[in-house]
N, C-alpha and C positions, 0 to 999 in steps of 0.2 A: 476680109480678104486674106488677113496675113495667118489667120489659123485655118484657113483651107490651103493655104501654103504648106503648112507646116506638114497638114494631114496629106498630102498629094503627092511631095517630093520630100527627101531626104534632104537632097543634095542643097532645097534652101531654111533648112533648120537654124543654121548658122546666124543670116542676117535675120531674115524673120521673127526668129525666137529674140534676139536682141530688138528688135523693135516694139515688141510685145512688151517686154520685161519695161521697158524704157520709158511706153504709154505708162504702164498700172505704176509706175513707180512715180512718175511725175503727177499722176490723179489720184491720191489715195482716196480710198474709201468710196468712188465713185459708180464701182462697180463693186458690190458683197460678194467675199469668198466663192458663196455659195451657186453665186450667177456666175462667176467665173467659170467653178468647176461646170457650170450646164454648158455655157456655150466651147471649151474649151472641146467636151464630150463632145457634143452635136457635131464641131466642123470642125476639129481635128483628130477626131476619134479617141477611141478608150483611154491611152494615155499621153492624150493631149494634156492636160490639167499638169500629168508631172514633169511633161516637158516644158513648158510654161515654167511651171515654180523651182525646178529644180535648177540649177546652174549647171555649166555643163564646160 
C-alpha cells in the first residue's frame, strides 16, 4: 500500500517513503535487492526503486 502511495501522490512521498525506508531497514535481507527493485517498479512505477533508496 505504501508504494502505491508513493506512485499515486507526490504530496505523500514524504511519510511514506520514510516508512518504507524504516520497514527494509529494520528487516535486512528479508526482501533481496532484486525483489525490491520489482516490486518497487510494479507499484510505484519506474522510479520507484530510486525513490525508495535514494534519501531525499
Amino acid at each position: 500500500m505504501k508504494l502505491h502511495a508513493v506512485g499515486d501522490n507526490e504530496a505523500r512521498h514524504g511519510k511514506d517513503l520514510l516508512d518504507i525506508r524504516e520497514l527494509l531497514s529494520e528487516n535486512p535481507g528479508v526482501i533481496s535487492d532484486e525483489r525490491q527493485r520489482q516490486l518497487c517498479e510494479k507499484f510505484a512505477g519506474p522510479d520507484g526503486y530510486d525513490l525508495v533508496k535514494t534519501p531525499r
